[in-house]
C-alpha positions in Angstrom: 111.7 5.8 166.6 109.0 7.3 168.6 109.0 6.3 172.3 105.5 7.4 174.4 105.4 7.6 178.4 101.8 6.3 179.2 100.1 6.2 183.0 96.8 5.6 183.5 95.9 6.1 179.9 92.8 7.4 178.2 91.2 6.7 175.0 93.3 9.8 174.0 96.8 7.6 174.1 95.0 5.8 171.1 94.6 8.9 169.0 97.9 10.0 169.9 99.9 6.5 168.6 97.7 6.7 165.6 99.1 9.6 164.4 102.5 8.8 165.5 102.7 5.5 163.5 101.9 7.2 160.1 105.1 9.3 160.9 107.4 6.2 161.8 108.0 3.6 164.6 106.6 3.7 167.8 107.1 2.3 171.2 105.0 2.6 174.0 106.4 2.0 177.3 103.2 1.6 180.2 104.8 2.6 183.6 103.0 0.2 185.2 99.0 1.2 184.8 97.8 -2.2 185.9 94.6 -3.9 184.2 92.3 -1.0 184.3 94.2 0.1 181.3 94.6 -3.2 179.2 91.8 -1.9 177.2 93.1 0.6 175.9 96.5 -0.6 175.6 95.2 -3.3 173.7 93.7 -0.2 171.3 97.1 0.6 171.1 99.0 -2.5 169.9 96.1 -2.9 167.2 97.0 0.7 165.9 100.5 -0.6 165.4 102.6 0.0 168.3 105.1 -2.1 170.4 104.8 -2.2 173.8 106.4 -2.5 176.7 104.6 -3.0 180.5 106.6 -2.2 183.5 105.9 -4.8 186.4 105.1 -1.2 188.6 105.4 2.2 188.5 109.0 3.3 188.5 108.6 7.0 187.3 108.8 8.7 183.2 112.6 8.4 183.5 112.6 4.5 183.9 110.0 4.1 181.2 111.2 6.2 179.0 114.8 4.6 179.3 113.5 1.1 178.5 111.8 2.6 175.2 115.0 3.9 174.7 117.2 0.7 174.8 114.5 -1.1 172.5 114.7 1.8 170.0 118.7 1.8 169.5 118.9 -1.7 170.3 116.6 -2.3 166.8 118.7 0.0 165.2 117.1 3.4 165.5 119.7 6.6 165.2 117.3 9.2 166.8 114.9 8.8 169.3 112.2 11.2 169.9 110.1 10.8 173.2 106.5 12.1 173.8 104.3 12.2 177.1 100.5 10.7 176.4 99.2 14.2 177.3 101.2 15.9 173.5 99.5 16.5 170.6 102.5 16.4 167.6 101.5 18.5 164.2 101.4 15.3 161.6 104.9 16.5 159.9 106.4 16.7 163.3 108.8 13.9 162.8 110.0 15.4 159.4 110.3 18.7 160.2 112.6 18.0 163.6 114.5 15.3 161.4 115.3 18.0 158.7 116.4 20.1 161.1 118.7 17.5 162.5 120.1 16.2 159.3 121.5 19.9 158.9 122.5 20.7 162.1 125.2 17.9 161.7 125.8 18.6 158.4 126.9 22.1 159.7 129.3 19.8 162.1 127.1 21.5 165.0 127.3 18.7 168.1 123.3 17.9 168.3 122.7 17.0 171.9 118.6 17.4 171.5 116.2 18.7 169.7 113.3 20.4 171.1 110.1 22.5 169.5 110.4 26.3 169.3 107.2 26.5 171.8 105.9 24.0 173.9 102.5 24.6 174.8 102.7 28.2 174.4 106.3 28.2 176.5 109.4 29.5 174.2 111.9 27.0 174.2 114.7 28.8 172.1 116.4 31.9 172.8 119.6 33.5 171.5 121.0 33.4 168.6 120.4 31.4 165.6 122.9 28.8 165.3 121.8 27.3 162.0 118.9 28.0 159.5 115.9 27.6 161.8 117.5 26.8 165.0 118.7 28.3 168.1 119.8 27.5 171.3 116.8 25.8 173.7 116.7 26.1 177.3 114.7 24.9 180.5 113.5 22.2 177.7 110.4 20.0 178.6 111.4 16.0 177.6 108.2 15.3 175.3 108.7 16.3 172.0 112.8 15.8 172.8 115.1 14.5 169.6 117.9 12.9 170.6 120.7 10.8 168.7 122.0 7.7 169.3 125.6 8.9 169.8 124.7 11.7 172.4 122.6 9.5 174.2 125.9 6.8 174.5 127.9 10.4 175.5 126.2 11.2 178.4 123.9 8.1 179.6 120.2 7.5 180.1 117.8 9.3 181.8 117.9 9.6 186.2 114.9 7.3 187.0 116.3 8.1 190.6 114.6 11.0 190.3 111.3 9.1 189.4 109.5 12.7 187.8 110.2 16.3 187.5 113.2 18.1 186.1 114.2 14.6 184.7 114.6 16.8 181.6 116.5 19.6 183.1 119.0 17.4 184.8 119.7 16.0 180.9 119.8 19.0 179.3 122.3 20.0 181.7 124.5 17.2 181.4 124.1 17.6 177.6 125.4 21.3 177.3 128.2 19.8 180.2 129.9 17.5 177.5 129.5 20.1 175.1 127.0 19.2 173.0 124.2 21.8 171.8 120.4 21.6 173.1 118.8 23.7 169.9 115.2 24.7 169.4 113.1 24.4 166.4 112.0 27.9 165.0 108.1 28.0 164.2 107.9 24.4 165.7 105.0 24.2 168.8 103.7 21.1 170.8 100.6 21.4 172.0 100.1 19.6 175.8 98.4 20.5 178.7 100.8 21.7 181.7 98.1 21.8 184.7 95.3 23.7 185.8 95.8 27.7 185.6 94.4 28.6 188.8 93.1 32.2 190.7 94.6 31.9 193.9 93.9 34.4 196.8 96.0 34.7 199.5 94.9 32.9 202.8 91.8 32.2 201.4 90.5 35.5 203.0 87.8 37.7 201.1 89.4 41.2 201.8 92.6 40.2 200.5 90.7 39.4 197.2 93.1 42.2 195.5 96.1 40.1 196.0 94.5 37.4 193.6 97.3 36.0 191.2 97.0 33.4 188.6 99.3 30.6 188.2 99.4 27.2 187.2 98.8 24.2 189.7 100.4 20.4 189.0 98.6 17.5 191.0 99.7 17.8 194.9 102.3 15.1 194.9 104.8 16.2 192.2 105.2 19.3 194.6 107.8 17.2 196.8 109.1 15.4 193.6 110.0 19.0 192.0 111.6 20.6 195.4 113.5 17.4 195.8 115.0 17.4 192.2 115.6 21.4 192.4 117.4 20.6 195.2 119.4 17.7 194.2 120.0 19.6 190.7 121.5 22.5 192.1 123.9 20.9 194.0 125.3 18.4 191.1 125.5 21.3 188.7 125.9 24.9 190.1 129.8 24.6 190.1 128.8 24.6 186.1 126.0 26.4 185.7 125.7 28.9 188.6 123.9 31.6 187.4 121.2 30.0 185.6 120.7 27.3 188.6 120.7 29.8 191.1 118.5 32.0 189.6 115.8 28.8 188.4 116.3 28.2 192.7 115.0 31.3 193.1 112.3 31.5 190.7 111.1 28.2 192.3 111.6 29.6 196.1 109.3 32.7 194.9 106.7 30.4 193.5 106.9 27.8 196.5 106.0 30.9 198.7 103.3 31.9 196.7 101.7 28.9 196.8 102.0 28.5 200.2 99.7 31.5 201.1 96.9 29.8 199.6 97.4 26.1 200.2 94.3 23.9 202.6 95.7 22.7 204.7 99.3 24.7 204.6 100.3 22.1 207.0 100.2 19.5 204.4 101.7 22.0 200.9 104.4 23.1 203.8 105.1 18.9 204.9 105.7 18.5 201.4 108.0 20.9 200.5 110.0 20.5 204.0 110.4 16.6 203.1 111.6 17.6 199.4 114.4 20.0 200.3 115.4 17.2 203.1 115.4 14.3 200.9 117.1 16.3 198.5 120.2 17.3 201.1 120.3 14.1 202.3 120.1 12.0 198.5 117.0 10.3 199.4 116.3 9.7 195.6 113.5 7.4 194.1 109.4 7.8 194.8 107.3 9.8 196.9 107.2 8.4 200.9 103.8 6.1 201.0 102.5 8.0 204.0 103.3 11.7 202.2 102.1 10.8 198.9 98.2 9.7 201.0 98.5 13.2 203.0 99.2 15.0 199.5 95.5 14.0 198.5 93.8 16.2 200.9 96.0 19.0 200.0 93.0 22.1 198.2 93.9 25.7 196.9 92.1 29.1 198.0 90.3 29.6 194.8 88.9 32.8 194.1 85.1 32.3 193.2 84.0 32.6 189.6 80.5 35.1 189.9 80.7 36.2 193.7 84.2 37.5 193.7 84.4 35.0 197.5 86.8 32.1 197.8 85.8 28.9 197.5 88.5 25.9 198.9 
């Protein structure tokens, strides 16, 4: 069965389930929208979908974990989860299912399933394992096949940690009880990751040189992913310590970067502060009210399309 995050939901959600239902079963699981969005979950009962409403929002781990216990509690042996923003190829469902059926058959410990590219992100690298499949890593959830039995192995998703690296923190404790995390060769998911931005440096003209491109997420999830990165590293480093270590730095590179072109810095700096304090101290669950209002003023130094300035 097919279980599909939704938050504030467009039109597009609709378009999404109704290619999904021709494939097999699908749940969607509303993280607590409220009634701006009955219309269009309405749409998406009529195409065919259960659906669940949360009371409030309690973060993509939390919803996706009470899609989860419908789906194996009705029987379901694999569950494969999307976000509302993916766009599945119609024989998505078979082709990951195929794979699946002979990855066990090979006797090879399935922990997840992912697509070969996500976006246009590689997933696998290494070695093929099986026919079409090799190892996955730093796996994004949507798109995700996993079976019943691994998911009874190692437990639900942490909705403690609300959003961000929810996915990571699985994979990890899947390749931790020794079950494989495998990517599907010549499989991509199209979904949109964020705004790819030109960001100069202090948001000072001279320095217009400097200009890098990266993407951008929406202001809030900032604290969310420091937090998690944080929280992360310490549960599984003991384990995993080179590939943490280096993801730590990765992120501490791109944190910097960022912060020579946030407006106000104040504010991107605030964020990431609280993250890595939350994170020491286990402060787990959603954003602080009165962070998440001062992330909405938070602006990038953008370099200007035609005049080669900045614009805020």
């Amino acid at each position: 069965m097919v279980i599909v995050s939704a938050y504030n939901p467009t039109v597009r959600l609709v378009g999404l389930v109704a290619g999904l239902v021709r494939q097999c079963r699908v749940i969607v699981v509303d993280d607590g929208s409220g009634p701006d969005s009955d219309g269009v979950l309405e749409q998406v009962e009529e195409e065919g979908a259960d659906l669940i409403r949360l009371g409030r929002n309690l973060g993509i781990a939390s919803a996706l974990n009470a899609g989860a216990e419908r789906a194996f509690a009705a029987g379901a042996e694999w569950i494969v989860t999307f976000d509302q923003d993916s766009r599945p190829p119609t024989d998505y469902i078979d082709r990951v299912l195929a794979s699946a059926v002979s990855a066990a058959a090979r006797g090879i410990p399935v922990g997840a399933l992912v697509p070969g590219k996500f976006s246009d992100v590689p997933q696998g690298y290494g070695r093929v394992v099986a026919p079409g499949l090799r190892k996955a890593r730093r796996v994004i959830q949507s798109g995700m096949f996993v079976p019943e039995s691994a998911w009874k192995n190692v437990g639900t998703l942490r909705d403690d940690l609300f959003i961000d690296l929810v996915d990571t923190e699985y994979e990890l404790r899947l390749e931790a009880a020794g079950r494989d995390v495998l990517a599907v060769d010549g499989l991509t998911l199209p979904h949109s990751l964020g705004s790819s931005l030109q960001l100069v440096p202090f948001g000072y003209p001279p320095l217009d040189r400097l200009t890098f491109t990266t993407m951008v997420s929406t202001p809030f999830r900032y604290y969310y992913r420091v937090r998690n990165r944080v929280v992360l590293t310490r549960a599984h480093v003991r384990r995993f310590p080179g590939r943490l270590l280096r993801d730590f730095v990765q992120d501490f590179v791109y944190f910097a970067a960022l912060s020579l072109c946030a407006r106000p810095r104040k504010v991107f700096l605030a964020l990431v502060v609280r993250g890595v304090s939350d994170g020491m101290r286990g402060r787990l669950g959603p954003i602080p009210a009165e962070l998440m209002e001062q992330s909405r003023s938070l602006t990038w130094s953008v370099k200007a399309a035609r005049s080669g300035g900045v614009r805020q």
